[in-house]
C-alpha positions in Angstrom: 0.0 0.0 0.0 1.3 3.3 -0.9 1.4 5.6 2.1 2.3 8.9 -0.2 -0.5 7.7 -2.2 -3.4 7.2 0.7 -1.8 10.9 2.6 -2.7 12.4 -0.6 -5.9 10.8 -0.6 -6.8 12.1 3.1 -5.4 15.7 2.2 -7.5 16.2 -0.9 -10.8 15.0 1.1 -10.5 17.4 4.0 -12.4 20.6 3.8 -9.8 22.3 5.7 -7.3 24.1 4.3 -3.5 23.7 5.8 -0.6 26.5 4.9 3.0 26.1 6.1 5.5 28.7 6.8 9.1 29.1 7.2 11.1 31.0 9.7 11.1 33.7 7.2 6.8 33.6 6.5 7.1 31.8 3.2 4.9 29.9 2.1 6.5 26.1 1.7 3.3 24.0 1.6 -0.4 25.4 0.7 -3.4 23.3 0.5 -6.7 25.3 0.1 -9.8 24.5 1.7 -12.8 22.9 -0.3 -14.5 26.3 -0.5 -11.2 28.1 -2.4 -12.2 31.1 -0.3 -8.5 32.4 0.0 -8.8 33.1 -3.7 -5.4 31.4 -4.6 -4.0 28.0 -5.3 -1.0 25.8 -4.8 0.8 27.5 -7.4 0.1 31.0 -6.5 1.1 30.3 -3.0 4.6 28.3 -2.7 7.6 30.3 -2.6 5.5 33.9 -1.6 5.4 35.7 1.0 2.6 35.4 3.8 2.1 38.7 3.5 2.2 38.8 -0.1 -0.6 36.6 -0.8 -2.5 38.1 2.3 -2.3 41.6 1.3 -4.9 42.9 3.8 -3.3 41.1 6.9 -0.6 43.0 9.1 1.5 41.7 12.2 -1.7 42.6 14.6 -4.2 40.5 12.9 -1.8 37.4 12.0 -2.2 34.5 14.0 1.0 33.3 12.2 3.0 36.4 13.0 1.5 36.4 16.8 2.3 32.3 17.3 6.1 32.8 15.7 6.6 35.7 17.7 5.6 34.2 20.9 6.8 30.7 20.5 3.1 29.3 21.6 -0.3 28.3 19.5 -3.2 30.0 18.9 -6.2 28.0 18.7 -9.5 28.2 17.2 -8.9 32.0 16.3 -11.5 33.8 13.8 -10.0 36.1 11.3 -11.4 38.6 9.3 -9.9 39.8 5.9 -10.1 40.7 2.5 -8.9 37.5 0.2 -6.4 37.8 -2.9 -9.4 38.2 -5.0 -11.2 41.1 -2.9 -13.8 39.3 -1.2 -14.2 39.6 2.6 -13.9 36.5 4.4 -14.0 34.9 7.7 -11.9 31.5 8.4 -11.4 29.9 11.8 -7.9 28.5 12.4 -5.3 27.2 14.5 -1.8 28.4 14.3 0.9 26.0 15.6 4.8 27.2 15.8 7.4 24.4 14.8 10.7 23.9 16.5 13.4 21.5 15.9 16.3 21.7 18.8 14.7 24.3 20.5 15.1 26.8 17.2 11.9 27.9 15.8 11.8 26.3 12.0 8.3 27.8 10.7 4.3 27.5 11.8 1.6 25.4 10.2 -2.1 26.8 10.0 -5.2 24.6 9.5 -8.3 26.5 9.2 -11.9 26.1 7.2 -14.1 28.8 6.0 -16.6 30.6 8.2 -17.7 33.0 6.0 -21.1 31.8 5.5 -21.5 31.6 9.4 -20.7 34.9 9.7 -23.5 36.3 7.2 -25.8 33.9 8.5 -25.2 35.2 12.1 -25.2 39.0 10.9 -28.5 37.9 9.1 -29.8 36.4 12.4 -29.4 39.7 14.0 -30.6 41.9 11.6 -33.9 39.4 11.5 -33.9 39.4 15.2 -33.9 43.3 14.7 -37.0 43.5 12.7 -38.8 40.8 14.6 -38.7 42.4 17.8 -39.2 46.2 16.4 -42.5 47.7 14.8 -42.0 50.5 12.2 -42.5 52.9 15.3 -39.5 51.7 16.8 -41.5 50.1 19.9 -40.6 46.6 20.6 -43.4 44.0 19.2 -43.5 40.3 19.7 -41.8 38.7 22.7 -39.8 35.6 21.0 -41.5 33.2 23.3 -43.7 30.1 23.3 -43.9 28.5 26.3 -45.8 29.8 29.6 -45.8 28.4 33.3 -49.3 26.5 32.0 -46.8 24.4 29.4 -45.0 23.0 32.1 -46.8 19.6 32.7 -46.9 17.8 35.8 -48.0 17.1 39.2 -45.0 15.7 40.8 -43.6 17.5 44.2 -40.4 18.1 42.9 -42.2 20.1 39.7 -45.0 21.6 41.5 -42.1 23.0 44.3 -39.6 24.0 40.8 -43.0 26.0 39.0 -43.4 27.6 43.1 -40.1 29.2 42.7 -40.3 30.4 39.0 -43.6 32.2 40.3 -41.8 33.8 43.6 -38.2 35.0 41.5 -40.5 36.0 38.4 -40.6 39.7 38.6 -37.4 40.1 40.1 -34.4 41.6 38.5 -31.6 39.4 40.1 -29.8 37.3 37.7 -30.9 33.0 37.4 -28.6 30.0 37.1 -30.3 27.2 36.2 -28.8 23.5 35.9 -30.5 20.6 35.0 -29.9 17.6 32.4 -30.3 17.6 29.0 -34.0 17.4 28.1 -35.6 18.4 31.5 -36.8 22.0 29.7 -34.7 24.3 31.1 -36.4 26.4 28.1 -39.3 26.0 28.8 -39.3 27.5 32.7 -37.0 30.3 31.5 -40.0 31.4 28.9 -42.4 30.4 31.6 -40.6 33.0 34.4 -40.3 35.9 31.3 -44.2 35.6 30.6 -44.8 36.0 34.4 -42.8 38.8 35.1 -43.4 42.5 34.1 -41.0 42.3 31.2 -43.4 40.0 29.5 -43.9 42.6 26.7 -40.3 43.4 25.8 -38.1 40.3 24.1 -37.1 37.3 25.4 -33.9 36.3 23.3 -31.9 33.1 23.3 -28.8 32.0 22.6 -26.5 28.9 22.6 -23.2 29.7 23.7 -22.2 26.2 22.2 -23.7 27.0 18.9 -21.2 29.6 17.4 -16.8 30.2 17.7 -16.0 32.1 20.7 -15.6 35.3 18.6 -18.7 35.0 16.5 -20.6 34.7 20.0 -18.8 37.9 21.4 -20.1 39.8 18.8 -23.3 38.1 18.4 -23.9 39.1 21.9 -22.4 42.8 22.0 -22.6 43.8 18.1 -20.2 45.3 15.7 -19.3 48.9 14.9 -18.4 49.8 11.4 -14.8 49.1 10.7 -14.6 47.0 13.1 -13.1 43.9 10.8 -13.4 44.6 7.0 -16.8 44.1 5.7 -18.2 44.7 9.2 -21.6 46.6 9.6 -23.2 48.7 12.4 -25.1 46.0 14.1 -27.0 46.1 17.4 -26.0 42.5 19.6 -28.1 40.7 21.5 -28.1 42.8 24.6 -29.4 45.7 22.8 -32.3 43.5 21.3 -33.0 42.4 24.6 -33.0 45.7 26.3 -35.8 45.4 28.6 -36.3 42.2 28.5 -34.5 38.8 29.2 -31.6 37.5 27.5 -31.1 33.7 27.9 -27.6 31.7 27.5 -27.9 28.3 27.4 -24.9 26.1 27.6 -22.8 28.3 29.5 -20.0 26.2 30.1 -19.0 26.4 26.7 -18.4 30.0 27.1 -14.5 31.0 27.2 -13.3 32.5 30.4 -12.2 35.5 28.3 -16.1 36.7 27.3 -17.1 35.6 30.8 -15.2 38.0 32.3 -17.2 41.0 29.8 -20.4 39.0 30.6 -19.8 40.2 34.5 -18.9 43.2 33.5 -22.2 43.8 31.6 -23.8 42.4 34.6 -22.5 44.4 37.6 -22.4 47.5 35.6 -25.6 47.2 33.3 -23.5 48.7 30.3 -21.8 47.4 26.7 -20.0 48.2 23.7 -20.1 47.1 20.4 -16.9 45.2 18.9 -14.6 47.6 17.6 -16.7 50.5 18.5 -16.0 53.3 21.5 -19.6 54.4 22.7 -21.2 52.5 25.7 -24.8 52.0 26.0 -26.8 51.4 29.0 -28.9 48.4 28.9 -31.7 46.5 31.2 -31.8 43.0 30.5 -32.6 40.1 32.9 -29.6 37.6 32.0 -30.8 33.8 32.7 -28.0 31.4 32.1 -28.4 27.3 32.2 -26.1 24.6 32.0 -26.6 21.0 31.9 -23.0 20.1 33.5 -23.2 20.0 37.5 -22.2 23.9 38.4 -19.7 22.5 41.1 -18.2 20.6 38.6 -18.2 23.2 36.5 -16.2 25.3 39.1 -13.8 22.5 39.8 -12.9 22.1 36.4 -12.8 25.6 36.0 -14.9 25.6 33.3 -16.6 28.9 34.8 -15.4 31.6 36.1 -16.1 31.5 40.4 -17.0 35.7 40.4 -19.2 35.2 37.2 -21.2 31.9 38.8 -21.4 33.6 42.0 -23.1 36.7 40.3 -25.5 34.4 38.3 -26.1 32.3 41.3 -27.8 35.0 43.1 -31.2 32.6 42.0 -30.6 28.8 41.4 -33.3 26.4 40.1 -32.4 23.1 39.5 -34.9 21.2 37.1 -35.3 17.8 38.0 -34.9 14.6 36.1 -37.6 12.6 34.6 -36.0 10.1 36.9 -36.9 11.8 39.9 -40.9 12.5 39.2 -41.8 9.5 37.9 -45.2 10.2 39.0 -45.5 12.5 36.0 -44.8 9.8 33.3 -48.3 9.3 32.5 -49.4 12.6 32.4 -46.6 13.2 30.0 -47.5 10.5 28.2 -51.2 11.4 27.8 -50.0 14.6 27.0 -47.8 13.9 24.2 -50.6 11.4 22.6 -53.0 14.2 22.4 -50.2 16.6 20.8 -49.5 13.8 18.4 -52.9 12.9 17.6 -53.7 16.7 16.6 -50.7 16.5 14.6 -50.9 13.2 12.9 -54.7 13.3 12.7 -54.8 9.8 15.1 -57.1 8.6 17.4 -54.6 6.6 19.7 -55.9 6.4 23.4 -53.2 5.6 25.6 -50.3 3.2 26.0 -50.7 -0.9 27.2 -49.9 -1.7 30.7 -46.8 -3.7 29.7 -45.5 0.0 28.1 -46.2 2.2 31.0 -44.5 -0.6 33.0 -41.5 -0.1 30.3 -41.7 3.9 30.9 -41.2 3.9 34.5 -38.4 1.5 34.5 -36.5 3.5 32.1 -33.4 5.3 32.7 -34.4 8.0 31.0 -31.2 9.9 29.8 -32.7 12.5 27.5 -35.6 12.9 30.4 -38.8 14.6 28.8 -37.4 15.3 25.7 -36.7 11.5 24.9 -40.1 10.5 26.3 -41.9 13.1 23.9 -39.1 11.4 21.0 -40.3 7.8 22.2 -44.1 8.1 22.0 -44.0 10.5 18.5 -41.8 7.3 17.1 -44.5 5.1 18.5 -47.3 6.9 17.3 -45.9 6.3 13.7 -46.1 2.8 14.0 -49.2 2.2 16.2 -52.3 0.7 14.3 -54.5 0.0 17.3 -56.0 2.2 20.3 -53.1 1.7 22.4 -49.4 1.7 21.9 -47.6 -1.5 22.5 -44.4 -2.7 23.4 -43.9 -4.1 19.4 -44.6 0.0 18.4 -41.6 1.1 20.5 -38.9 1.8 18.4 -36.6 4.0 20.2 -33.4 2.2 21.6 -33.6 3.3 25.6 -36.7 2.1 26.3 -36.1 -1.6 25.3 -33.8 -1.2 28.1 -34.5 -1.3 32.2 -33.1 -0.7 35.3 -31.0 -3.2 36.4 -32.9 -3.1 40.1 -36.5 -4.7 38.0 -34.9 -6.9 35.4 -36.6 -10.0 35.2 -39.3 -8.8 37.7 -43.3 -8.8 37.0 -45.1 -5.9 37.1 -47.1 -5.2 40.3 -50.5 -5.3 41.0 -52.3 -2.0 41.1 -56.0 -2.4 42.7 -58.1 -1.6 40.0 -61.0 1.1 40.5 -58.4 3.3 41.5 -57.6 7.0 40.1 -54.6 7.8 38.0 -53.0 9.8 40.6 -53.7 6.9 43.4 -52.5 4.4 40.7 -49.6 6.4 40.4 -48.7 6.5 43.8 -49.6 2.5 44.1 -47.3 1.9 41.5 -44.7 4.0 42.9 -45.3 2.7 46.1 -44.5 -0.6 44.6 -41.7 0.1 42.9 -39.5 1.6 46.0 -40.4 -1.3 47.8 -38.8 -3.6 45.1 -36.0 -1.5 45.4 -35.5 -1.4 48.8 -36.1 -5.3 48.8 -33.5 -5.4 46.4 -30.8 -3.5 48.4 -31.5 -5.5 51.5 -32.8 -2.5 53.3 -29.9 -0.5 52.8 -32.0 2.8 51.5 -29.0 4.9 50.5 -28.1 1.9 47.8 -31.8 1.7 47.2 -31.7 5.3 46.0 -28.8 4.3 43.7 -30.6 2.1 42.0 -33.5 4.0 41.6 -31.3 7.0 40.7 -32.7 9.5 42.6 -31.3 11.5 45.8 -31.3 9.7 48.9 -33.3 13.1 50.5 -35.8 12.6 47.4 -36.3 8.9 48.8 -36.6 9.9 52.6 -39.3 12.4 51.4 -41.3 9.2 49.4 -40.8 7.1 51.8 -42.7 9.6 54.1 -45.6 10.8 51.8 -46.5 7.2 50.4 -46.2 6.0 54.4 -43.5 3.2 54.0 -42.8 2.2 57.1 -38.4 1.1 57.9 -37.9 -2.2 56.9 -35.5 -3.0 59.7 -32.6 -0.7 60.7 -31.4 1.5 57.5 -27.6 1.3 56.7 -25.8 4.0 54.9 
């Protein structure tokens, strides 16, 4: 096999684009990326100068320059320029120095177009823009579609969750909220903005996860002309949000670096556009979430400590579907009659043998992969009820490993849903309990939930201590 041959192969399939330089910033390798967007090839490249083909870089903008000059890489770095051909463009890259015996040799850059990105996230803003402003300059519709009535469930845990969102509604003080993936973190963000007195200025959202660090920053602060070449007057998000409430979701994926100007926003109330020199005063509720354990978080240090601490000044943790089982078949009712509107069915419920199946789930995308589960389901289901033959999504074939094996219990029938509920429940803690040879703490393991959260079933469904309790 022909190594040359198959490294040729893997070079001409990537869609990055890879440049090497000398110690003197010539160019000694170029390939391009699959977009062209540096408006040169191979040929035009080899031999020149960096800053020959690069016309409208200079030492401050070139992550080449900076990593040869300080010996160290710079990573995932956006740049900004005008190509060989004229045309503004935006590339991400990642500039690594070479040495050989401790003398510095040359620098290799790999980086893929981001161009598109970047119109795309000036177009979001200036779409953004017009949503939330009439022709009379007053702010219109408020971006949301959830309210505190969306939120379904009975559960303690819930009921105590949708308490607090009520209380901490109309206040001004900054939210950190954690929970796992799927719980709807969303959904009680929306649900505290339509409660609270800002409910008719915007409610904005934003992934810090979805965009490069630098997009982001001026996503969320704006541009001022001249800022990069081709760059516009544009408002950011805190503007758009100004009077309203400005949500960041995945916060841990923020850098430390635009943490530290989100605290400064924060404690001060005021930004600046990106290249720009004015400050603005703004009033925006910032709610961020995470679905990474905040004290992990801090021990990784993954957040800055001053920046949670000023977030933290409200914390709501959303539970996991795990931990309010009781809700599953509400949900589930629920999400059959959203389905049934949608797919113009008549389906009535789910079979015993599937609601046996839903609570001794493990539940890992929590609501979000119970609403997957049942609209998969729905597509299959012929008869009144779904069945365990229409499940087709992979977790729920799967069970706890406390109930493998085990028969469903006995519910008395005549009985409510809610009494049902807490029969079933009832039944199920006992198994697990049972299982763990009354040792409740590893009963609570297995039944992934809190040992508090068991303690406080244990109390409300009246289980009596089955012998002495070891932790």
């Amino acid at each position: 096999m022909d190594q040359n041959k198959i490294k040729q192969l893997i070079l001409d399939r990537l869609e990055e684009g890879i440049i090497v330089l000398d110690a003197d910033l010539a160019i000694t390798f170029y390939k391009p990326a699959s977009t062209e967007i540096t408006g040169f090839d191979h040929e035009d490249a080899v031999g020149k100068s960096l800053f020959e083909v690069f016309p409208h870089l200079d030492k401050d903008s070139s992550t080449f320059y900076k990593a040869m000059t300080t010996g160290k890489p710079v990573i995932d770095q956006v740049q900004n320029y005008v190509n060989y051909k004229g045309k503004s463009v935006s590339i991400l890259s990642t500039t690594i120095p070479v040495f050989e015996d401790r003398e510095l040799v040359g620098a290799f850059e790999i980086f893929k177009d981001l161009t598109t990105v970047r119109e795309l996230s000036e177009k979001v803003l200036m779409l953004q823009n017009e949503l939330y402003t009439k022709g009379d300059g007053h702010k219109a519709l408020n971006g949301t579609q959830y309210t505190i009535s969306d939120i379904v469930g009975e559960s303690a845990a819930l009921l105590e969750l949708k308490n607090k969102a009520k209380k901490v509604a109309n206040s001004n003080s900054p939210v950190f909220v954690y929970g796992e993936t799927g719980t709807g973190k969303e959904l009680i963000v929306q649900a505290m903005h339509n409660l609270s007195s800002r409910r008719g200025k915007p409610f904005i959202a934003q992934n810090c996860a979805a965009l490069p660090e630098n997009l982001l920053e001026s996503i969320l602060f704006g541009t001022a002309q001249g800022s990069f070449t081709g760059a516009k007057d544009r408002p950011g998000l805190f503007e758009l949000a100004d009077g309203g409430t400005l949500f960041l979701d995945e916060i841990n994926s923020m850098n430390l670096e635009l943490q530290s100007k989100l605290l400064r926003v924060i404690q001060d109330g005021v930004i600046r556009r990106i290249g720009g020199s004015d400050t603005k005063k703004v009033n925006v509720r910032i709610i961020a979430a995470s679905n990474m354990d905040p004290n992990m978080m801090l021990e990784q240090n993954i957040i800055r400590k001053d920046l949670f601490y000023r977030l933290n000044v409200i914390y709501l943790y959303v539970p996991s579907l795990r931990e309010r089982k009781e809700d599953i078949p509400i949900l589930t009712n629920y999400f059959i009659d959203v389905f049934n509107r949608k797919m113009n069915k008549d389906i009535k419920g789910v079979t015993g043998e599937v609601l046996d199946r839903f609570f001794n789930g493990d539940w890992p995308g929590n609501v979000r992969e119970l609403e997957n589960t049942i609209e998969s389901a729905m597509n299959f289901t012929d008869g009144d009820y779904i069945g365990l033959p229409d499940l087709q999504y992979y977790s729920i074939l799967r069970q706890t490993s406390a109930f493998k094996g085990k028969e469903s219990p006995e519910i008395p029938k005549g009985l409510g849903l809610k009494d049902a509920v807490g029969e079933y429940e009832k039944s199920v803690i006992i198994s697990a309990i049972d299982e763990a040879g009354g040792n409740r703490a590893k009963a609570a393991r297995m039944l992934k939930i809190p040992k508090q959260t068991l303690h406080g079933k244990l109390k409300r469904l009246g289980i009596k201590s089955r012998g002495e309790e070891r932790e």
